[in-house]
Structure formats: C-alpha cells, structure tokens
N, C-alpha and C positions, 0 to 999 in steps of 0.2 A: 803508638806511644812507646816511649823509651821505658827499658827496665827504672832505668835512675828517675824521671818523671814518674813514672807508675807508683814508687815509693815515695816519692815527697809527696805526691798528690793524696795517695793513700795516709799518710803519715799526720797529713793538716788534715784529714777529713776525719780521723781517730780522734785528734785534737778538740774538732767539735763536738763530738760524742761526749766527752770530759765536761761540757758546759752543757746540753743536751739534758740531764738529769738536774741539775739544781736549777737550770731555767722553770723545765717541767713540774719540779717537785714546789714551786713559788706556787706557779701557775696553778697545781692542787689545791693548795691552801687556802687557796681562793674557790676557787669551782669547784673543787670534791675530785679523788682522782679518776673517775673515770671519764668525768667533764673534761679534765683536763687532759686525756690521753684523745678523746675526740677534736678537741677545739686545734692540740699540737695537729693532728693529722687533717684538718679540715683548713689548715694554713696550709700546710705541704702540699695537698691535693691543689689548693688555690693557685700555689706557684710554680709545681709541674702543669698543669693544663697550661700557665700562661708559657711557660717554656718551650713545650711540646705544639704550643700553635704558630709559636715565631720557628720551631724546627727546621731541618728542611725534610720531609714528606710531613710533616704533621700528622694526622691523626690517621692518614690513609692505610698505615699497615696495624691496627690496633687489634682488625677484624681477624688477624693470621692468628692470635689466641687458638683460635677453635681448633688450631693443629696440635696445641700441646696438652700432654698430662694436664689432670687439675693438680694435681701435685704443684707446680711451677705457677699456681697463681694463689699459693699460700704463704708468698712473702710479704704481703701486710695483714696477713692475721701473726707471723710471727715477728714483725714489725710493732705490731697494737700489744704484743703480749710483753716483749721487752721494754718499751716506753712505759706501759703502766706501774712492771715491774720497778723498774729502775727508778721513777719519779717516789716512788714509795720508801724502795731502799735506802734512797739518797737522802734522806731525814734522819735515818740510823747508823750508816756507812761511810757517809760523808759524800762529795764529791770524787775522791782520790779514791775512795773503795769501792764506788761504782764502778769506777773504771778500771780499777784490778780484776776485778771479779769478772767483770763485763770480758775483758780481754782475755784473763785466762779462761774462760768456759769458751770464748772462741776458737781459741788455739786449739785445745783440748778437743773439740770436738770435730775443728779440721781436721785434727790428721785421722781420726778415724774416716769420714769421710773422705781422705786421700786416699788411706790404705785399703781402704772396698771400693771405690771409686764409682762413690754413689753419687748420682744426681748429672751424670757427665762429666764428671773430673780424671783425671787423667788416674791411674793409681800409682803411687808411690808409699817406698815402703817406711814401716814406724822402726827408726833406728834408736841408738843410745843416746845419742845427742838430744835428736829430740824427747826423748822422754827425762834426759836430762834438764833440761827448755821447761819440759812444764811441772818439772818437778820445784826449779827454779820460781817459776812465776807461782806454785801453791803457795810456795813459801813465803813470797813479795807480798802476797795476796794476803796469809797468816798477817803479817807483821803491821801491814796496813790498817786491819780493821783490827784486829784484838784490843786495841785501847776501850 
C-alpha cells in the first residue's frame, strides 16, 4: 500500500473511532457498561471470524501465535480497556472530547515508543516539532472539554 492510501485509509478509520464511543456509550445506557463493552466486542469477534474465513489462508496460520511474546496478544485487553473507558467518558466529554483525548494520549505515547523502539518500531528521535505537535493537541484537547 501507498503512503498516500495508508493515510486516507488510516484517516477514515480514526473517523470511526469519533462514532465508536457515543455508539458504545447508547449501547451502556442500556446494558450497563460493561455489557456493553462485551456485546461491542462479541460483534467484532462475530465479523473477524467471518472475515478471516472468506480470507485467503484463513485460520491456517493462527497456530504461529505460539511463536510470539505474550506481550503481542495483549491487544484486546488494551482494546476492552479503551472502549469501556471511552463509552464512559463520552457521557461527560462529549463525542469531540473522546476523541481529542483519545488522539492525544495516542500521539503522546507513540513517539515514546518510537524514541525506545519498543515493541519492534523502528526508533526515531523526539524533536521540537514534535513536542511542539503535542503540546498543540494538549491544548486542542484543554479547549474541547473544559466547557
């Protein structure tokens, strides 16, 4: 995939994140949030499996898990911790302040994880700019919710 795809695609998938939390945060209000943070994930799980069976290898390399850290199969418990979060916050925050927040705390804590180059990321260094960047988005972030 092209740089210029990678970001529209990444771009419209940030977009659903934005909808993501006041879907989920309905979803609470009804079920309770933790119901609601299982039933979001018990759709997801329903429509990766169907995806992953129309794939092409499908399920055949799932077993290659047993090669990696458990570290690397802690992305849906930090998946289950964000959605809960998020469905919560978004009652107080709004929509737009989930997803400041959400965004800045991403940012912010890539580029640490760029500049140690943890997890298999390449490392690159934390310049002025970027701390400019996320000094930028605290502030976007301030302005959003303080109402």
């Amino acid at each position: 995939m092209d740089r210029g795809t990678a970001v529209v695609l990444t771009a419209a998938a940030g977009g659903l994140i934005a909808l993501q939390a006041p879907i989920n945060g309905k979803l609470a209000g009804t079920a309770g949030n933790l119901q609601a943070t299982l039933l979001s994930f018990l759709v997801a799980t329903a429509v990766l499996f169907g995806i992953v069976a129309l794939a092409r290898g499908g399920f055949g390399t799932i077993g290659e898990v047993r090669h990696v850290s458990w570290l690397y199969l802690t992305g849906g418990l930090l998946g289950a911790a964000y959605v809960t979060v998020a469905l919560v916050a978004v009652r107080t925050l709004g929509a737009g302040g989930v997803t400041a927040a959400t965004f800045a705390g991403q940012l912010t804590l890539s580029l640490v994880v760029d500049r140690f180059g943890w997890l298999g990321v390449a490392k690159q260094p934390i310049t002025a700019g970027k701390l400019l960047g996320v000094a930028l988005l605290a502030a976007g972030v301030f302005f959003l919710v303080r109402d």
